[in-house]
C-alpha positions as CSV (number, residue, x, y, z in Angstrom):
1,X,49.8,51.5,104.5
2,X,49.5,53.4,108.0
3,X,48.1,56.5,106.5
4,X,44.2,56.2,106.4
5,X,42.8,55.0,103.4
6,X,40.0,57.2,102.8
7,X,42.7,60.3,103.4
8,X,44.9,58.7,100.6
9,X,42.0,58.8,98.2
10,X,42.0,62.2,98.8
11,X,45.8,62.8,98.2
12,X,45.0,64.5,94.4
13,X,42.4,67.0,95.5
14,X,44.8,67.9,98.9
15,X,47.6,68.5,96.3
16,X,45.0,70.6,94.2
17,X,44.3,72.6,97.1
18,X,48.2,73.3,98.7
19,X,49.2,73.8,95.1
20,X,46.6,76.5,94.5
21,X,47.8,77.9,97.7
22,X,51.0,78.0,96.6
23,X,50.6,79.8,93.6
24,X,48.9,82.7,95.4
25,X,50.6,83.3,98.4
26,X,49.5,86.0,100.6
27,X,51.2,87.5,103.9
28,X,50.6,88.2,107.3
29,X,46.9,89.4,108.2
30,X,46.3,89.8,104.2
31,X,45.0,86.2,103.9
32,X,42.1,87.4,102.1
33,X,41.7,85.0,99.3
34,X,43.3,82.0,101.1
35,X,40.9,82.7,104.3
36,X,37.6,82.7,101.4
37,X,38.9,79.5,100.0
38,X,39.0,77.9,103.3
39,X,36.0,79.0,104.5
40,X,34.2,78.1,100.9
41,X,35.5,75.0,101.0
42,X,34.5,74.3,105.1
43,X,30.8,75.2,104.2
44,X,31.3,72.8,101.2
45,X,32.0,70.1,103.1
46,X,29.0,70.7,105.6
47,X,31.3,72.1,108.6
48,X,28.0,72.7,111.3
49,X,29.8,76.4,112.0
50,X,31.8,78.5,109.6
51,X,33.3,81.6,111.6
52,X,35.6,83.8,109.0
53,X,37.4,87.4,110.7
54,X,38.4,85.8,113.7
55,X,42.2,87.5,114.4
56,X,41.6,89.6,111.9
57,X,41.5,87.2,109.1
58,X,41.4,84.2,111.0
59,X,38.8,81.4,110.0
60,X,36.9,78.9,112.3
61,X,35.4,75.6,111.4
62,X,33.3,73.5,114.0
63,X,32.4,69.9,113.1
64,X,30.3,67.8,116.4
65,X,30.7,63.9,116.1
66,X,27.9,61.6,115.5
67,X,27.3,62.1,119.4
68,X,28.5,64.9,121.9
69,X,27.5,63.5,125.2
70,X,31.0,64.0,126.2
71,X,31.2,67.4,126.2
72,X,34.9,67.3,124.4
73,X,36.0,69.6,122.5
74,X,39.6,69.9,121.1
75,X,40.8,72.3,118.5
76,X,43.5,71.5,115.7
77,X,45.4,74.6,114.0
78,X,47.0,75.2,110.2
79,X,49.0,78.8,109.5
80,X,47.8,80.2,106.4
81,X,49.9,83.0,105.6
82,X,53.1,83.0,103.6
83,X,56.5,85.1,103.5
84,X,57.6,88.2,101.9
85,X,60.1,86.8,99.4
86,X,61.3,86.0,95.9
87,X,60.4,82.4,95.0
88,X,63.5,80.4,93.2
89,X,62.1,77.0,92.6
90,X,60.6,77.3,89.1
91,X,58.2,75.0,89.4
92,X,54.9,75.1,87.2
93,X,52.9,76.3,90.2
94,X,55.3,78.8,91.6
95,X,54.2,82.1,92.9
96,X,52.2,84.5,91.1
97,X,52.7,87.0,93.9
98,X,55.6,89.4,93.2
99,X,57.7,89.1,96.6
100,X,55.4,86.5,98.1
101,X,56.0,82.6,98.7
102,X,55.6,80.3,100.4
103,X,58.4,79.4,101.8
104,X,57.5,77.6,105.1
105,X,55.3,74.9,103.9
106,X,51.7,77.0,105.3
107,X,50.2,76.0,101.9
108,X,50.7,72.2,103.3
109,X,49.7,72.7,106.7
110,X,46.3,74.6,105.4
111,X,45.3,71.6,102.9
112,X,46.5,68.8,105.0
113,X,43.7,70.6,107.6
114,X,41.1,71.2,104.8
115,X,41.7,67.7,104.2
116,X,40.9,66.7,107.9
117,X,38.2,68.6,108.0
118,X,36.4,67.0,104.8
119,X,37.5,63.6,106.4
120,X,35.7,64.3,109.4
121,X,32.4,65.9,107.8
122,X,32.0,62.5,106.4
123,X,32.4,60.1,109.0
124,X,31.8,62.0,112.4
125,X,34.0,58.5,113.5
126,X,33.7,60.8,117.3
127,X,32.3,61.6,120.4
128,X,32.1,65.4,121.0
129,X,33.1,68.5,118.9
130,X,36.5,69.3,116.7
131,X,37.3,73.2,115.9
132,X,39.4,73.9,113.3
133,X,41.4,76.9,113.6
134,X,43.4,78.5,110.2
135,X,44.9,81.4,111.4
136,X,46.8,84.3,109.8
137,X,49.8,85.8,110.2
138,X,52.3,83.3,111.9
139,X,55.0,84.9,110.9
140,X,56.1,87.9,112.7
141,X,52.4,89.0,113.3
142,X,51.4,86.9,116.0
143,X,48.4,86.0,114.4
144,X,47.6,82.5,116.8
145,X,47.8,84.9,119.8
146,X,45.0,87.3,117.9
147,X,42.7,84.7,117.4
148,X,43.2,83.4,121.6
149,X,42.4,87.5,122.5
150,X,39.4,87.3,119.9
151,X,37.4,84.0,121.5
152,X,38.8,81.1,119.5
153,X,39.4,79.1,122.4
154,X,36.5,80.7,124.9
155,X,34.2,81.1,122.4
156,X,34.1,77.3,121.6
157,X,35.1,76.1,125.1
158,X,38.3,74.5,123.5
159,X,39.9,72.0,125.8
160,X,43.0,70.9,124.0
161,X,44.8,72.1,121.3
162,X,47.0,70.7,118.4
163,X,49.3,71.3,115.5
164,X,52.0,70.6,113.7
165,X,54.7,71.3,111.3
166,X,56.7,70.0,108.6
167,X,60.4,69.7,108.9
168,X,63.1,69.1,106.0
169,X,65.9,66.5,106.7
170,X,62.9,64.4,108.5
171,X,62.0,61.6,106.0
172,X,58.7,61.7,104.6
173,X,56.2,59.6,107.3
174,X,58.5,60.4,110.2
175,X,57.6,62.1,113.2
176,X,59.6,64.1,115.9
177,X,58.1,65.8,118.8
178,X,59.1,66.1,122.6
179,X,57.9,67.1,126.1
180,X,58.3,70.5,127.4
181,X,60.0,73.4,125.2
182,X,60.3,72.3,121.9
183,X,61.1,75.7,120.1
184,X,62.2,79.1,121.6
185,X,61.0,82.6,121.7
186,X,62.0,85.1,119.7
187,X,62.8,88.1,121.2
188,X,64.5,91.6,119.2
189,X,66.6,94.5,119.7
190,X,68.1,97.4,119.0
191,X,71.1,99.6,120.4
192,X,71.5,102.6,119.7
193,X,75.0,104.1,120.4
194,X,75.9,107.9,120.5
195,X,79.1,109.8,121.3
196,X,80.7,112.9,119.3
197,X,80.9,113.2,115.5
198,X,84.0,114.2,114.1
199,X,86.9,114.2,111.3
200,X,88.0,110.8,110.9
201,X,91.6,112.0,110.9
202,X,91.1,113.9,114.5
203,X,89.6,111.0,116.1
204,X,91.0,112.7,120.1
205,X,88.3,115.3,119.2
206,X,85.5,112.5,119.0
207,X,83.8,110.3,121.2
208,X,84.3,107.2,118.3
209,X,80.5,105.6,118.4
210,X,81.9,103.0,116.1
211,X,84.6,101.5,117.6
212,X,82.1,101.4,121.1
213,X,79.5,99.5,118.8
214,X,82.6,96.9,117.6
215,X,82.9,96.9,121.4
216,X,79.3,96.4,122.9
217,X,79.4,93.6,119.8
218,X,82.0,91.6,120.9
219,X,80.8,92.3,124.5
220,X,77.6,90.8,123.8
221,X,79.0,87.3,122.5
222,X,79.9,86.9,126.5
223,X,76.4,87.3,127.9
224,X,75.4,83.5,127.0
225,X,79.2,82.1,127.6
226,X,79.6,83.4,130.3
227,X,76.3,84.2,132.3
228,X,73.8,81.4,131.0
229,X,74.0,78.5,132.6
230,X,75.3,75.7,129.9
231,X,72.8,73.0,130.2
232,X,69.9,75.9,129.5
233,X,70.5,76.3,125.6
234,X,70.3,80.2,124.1
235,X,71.2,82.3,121.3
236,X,72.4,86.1,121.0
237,X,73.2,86.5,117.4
238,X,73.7,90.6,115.9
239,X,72.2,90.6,112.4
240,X,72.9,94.7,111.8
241,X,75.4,97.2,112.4
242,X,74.9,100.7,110.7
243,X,76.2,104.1,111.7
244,X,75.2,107.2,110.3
245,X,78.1,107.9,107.6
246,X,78.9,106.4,104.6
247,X,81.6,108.5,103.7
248,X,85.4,107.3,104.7
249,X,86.3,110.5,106.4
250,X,83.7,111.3,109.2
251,X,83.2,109.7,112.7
252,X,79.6,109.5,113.1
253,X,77.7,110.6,116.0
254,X,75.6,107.5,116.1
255,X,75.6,103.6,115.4
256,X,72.9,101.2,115.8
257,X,73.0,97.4,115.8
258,X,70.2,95.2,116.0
259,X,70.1,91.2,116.7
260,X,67.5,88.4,118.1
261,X,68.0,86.2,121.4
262,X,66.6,82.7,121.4
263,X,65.8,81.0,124.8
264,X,63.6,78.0,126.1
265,X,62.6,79.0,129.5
266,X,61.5,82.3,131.3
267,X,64.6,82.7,133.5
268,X,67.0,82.2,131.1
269,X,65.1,84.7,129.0
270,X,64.9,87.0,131.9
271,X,68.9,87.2,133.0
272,X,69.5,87.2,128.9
273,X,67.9,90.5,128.4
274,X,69.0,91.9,131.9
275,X,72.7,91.2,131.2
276,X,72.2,92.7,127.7
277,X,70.9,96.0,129.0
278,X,73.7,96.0,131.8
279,X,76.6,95.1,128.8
280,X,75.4,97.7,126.5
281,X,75.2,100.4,129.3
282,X,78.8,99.8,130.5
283,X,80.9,98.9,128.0
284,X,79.2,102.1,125.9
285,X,79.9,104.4,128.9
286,X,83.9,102.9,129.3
287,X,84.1,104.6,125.6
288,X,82.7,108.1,126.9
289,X,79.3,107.0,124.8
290,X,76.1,106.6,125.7
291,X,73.8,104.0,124.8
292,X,69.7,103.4,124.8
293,X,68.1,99.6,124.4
294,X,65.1,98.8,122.8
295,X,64.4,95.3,123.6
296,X,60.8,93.8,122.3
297,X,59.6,90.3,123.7
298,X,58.3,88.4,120.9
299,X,56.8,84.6,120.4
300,X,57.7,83.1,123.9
301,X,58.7,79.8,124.1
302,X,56.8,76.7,122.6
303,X,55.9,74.0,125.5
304,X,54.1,71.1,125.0
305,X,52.2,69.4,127.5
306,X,53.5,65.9,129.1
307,X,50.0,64.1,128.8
308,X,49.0,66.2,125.4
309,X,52.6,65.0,123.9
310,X,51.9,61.7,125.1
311,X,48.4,61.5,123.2
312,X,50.3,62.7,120.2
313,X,53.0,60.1,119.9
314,X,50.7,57.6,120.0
315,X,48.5,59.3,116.9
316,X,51.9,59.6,115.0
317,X,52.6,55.8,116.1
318,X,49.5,54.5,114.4
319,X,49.6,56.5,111.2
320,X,53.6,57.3,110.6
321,X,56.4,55.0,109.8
322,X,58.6,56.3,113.0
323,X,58.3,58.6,115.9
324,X,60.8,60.2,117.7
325,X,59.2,60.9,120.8
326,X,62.4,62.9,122.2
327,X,63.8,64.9,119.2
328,X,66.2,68.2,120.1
329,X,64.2,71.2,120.7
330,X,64.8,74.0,117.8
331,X,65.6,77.6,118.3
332,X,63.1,79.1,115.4
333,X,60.0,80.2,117.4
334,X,56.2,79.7,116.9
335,X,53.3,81.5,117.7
336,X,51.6,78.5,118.1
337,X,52.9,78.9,121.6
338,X,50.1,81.5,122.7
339,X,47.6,78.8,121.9
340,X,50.0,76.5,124.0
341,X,49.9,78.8,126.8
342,X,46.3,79.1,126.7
343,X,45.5,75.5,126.9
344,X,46.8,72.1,126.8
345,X,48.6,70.8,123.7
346,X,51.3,69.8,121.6
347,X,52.7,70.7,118.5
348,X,54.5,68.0,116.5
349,X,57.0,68.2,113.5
350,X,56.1,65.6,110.3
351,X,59.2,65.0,107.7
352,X,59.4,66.8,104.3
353,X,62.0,64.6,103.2
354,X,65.3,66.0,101.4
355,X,64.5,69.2,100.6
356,X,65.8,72.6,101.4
357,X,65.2,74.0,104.7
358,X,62.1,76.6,105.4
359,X,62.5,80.3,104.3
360,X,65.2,78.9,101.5
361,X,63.8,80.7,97.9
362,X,63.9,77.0,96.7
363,X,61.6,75.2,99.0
364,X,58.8,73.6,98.4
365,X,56.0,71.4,100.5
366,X,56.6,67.3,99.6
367,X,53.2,66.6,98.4
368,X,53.5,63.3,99.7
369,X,54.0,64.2,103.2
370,X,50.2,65.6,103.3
371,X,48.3,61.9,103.6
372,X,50.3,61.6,107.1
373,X,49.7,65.0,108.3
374,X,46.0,64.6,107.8
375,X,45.9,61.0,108.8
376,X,47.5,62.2,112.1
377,X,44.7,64.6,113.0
378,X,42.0,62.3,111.9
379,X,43.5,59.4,114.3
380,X,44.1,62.0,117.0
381,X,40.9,63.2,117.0
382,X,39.2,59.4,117.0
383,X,41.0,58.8,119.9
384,X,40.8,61.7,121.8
385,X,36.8,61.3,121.5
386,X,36.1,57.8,121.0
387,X,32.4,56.6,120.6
């Protein structure tokens, strides 16, 4: 069996713990309970440093190896925090949380690290010092870029930095990961559209903010077909379109429409939102509206590093059944990317088998995809800072 054999001893307890994670789901920097369970359970284990309220809610654990002449130190990462959503899947340890869940398989990542970090408490199989970072709010509150601005990699002189996710449709063992950008940032906006209110049935008296919003829409849908270059992948997708009236006889005096664009590289990202701003401004004024942009710059891009990437496939090699060490980059985005841009790393996904994908109301975390997950950090670690 590749997985280690002391970490599959341990499967039952790291089910225990992602289980009991699952059935009390918290969200974004609310991670109280999950953040006191972790940090109980690092003192348990005889961590040599347990740091809790870093990002907020963030929680440190620092384990040195039998020696630490080298001087190493290299930090692994598990997101702790769940979604806002109803869970579907019935299951005897569903959510207990009305409108929480956990629905991206954080409850995994946190136990498979808990079960690294017990692994490594009791064998100190290294040379030099591992910091384990569980961090809140990965999604949406930029919680890995909170604990980088509160000291989590100065504070322990981190040198390298690792993570990973699980991914459904990747068979249970398998690996995938890539140099370079292997998901995309997440940027947001909104448009807000105004021209002159009227009677619907005298639409010459009105400037018709609606049909300018249909039009700044379909206007839009050019700005990657026609201004991104097509070997640099990116998304523009509206998600909203309200206006101010919801009766069937009135021209409204405003319309907004909001959407996300997806890129994997700063000048694509760059000429997406300058063309955006131009196309909104024209094709809003050709209608006699006017039209303001609020664009936010979210999770930028996540970019592994070539030698860091290279060190992980071979820690996937040893433990997995199959790697594939050039998989397609994704277009969700990852705040693991701050801790990417703060110092070398990579961030790899591990299969969850046939289930639905993340943020579905049925998905669930394969239990049996944990062993590897923690076998891979374990093996990573051993080789990173041999003896």
């Amino acid at each position: 069996m590749p997985i280690k054999n002391r970490i599959a001893e341990m499967q039952e307890e790291i089910t225990a713990w992602r289980r009991d994670f699952h059935e009390h789901p918290e969200v974004m920097f609310d991670v109280h309970r999950t953040a006191g369970v972790v940090a109980a359970k690092l003192r348990e284990f005889g961590c040599d440093e347990v740091v809790e309220g870093i990002g907020q809610t963030g929680v440190v654990g620092v384990i040195k190896g039998q020696s630490t002449a080298s001087g190493r130190v290299i930090a692994l990462r598990a997101d702790m925090d769940a979604l806002p959503m109803t869970e579907i899947t019935g299951l005897p340890y569903a959510s207990k949380t009305k409108g929480a869940m956990h629905a991206c398989g954080h409850d995994g990542h946190t136990a498979m690290l808990l079960g690294a970090a017990k692994y490594f408490t009791e064998t100190r199989n290294f040379d030099g010092t591992v910091v384990l970072l569980f961090q809140p709010a990965e999604e949406g509150g930029a919680g890995g870029l909170k604990m980088v601005e509160d000291g989590a990699m100065d504070r322990w002189n981190v040198q390298e930095v690792y993570g990973l996710h699980n991914y459904p449709g990747l068979p249970v063992g398998e690996f995938a990961i890539r140099p370079g950008a292997l998901m995309a940032s997440a940027d947001q906006f909104e448009v807000t559209v105004t021209g002159k209110g009227g009677h619907a049935a005298e639409p010459h008296q009105s400037v018709d903010t609606t049909l300018a919003t249909a039009q700044i829409v379909v206007a839009l849908q050019s700005v990657v077909a026609r201004n991104v270059q097509a070997i640099r992948p990116a998304v523009l997708s509206i998600t909203a379109f309200h206006t101010e009236s919801d009766t069937f006889n009135v021209i409204p005096q405003t319309a907004r429409i909001r959407g996300t664009v997806r890129c994997f590289d700063a000048k694509t990202r760059d000429l997406v939102e300058a063309r955006l701003r131009e196309m909104v401004d024209l094709t809003a004024r050709s209608f006699g509206a006017t039209a303001s942009v609020d664009y936010e710059r979210g999770y930028p891009p996540t970019v592994n590093h070539a030698d860091q990437t290279r060190y992980a496939i071979e820690a996937a090699e040893a433990v997995g059944t199959k790697v594939n060490p050039e998989t397609d980059p994704v277009m969700p985005a990852e705040d693991f990317s701050y801790m990417l841009e703060a110092r070398p790393g990579a961030y790899i996904f591990l299969g969850n088998g046939d289930t639905p994908m993340c943020h579905h109301p049925a998905y669930d975390f394969t239990d049996e995809a944990a062993p590897y997950g923690t076998s891979f950090f374990a093996e990573l670690i051993e080789r990173r800072l041999p003896r």
